[in-house]
N, C-alpha and C positions, 0 to 999 in steps of 0.2 A: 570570545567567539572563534570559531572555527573559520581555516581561511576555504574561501571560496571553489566547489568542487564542482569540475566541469560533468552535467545531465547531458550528455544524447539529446538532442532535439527528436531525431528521430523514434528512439527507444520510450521518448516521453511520452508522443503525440501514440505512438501504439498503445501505451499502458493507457494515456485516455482512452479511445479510444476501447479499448478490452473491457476499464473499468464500466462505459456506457453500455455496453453487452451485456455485461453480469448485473448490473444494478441499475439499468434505466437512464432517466436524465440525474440522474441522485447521484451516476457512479462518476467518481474525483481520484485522484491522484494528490500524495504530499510527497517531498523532501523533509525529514527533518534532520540535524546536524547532533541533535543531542542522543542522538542512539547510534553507536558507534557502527556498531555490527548490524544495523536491522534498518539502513535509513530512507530504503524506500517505500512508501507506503500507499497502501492502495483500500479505497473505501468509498464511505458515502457519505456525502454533503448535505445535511438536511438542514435547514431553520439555523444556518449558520455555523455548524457545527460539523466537523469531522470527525466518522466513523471509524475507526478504523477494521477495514476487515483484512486486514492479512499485512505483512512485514517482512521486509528480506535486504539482503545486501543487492538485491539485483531489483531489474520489477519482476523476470521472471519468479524470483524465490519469494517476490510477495503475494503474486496469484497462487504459488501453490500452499503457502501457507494458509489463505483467503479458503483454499479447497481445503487443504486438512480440516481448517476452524470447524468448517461445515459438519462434518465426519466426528469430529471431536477428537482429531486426531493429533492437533499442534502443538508444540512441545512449548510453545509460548500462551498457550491456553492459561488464563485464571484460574487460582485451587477454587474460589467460591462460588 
């Protein structure tokens, strides 16, 4: 496990906060540790489950991923 990396309270409570904008009550925010370069993540919570719609080293870079995706523009886009 990866040792423990200090999240902005601030920068979180914005990215909630952004995420509930763009997706409703559904819109969530994660951390994950296991994607080096891409670990914060921003999405939707549905039936238990996270969405992910966009990824970034920032939360900034995960909304605008979240916006590429849209556009089909993301370079983390799935081939299939």
């Amino acid at each position: 496990m990866l040792s423990p990396v200090w999240i902005d309270d601030v920068d979180a409570e914005a990215a909630i906060a952004e995420s509930k904008r763009l997706w409703g009550p559904d819109g969530a925010v994660s951390y994950a540790d296991e994607y080096p370069h891409s670990r914060c993540l921003v999405g939707e919570l549905k039936s238990g489950r996270f969405w992910i719609r966009g990824r970034g080293s920032s939360w900034k870079a995960a909304f605008a991923d979240a916006e590429a995706r849209k556009i089909k523009a993301s370079r983390r886009r799935a081939a299939h």
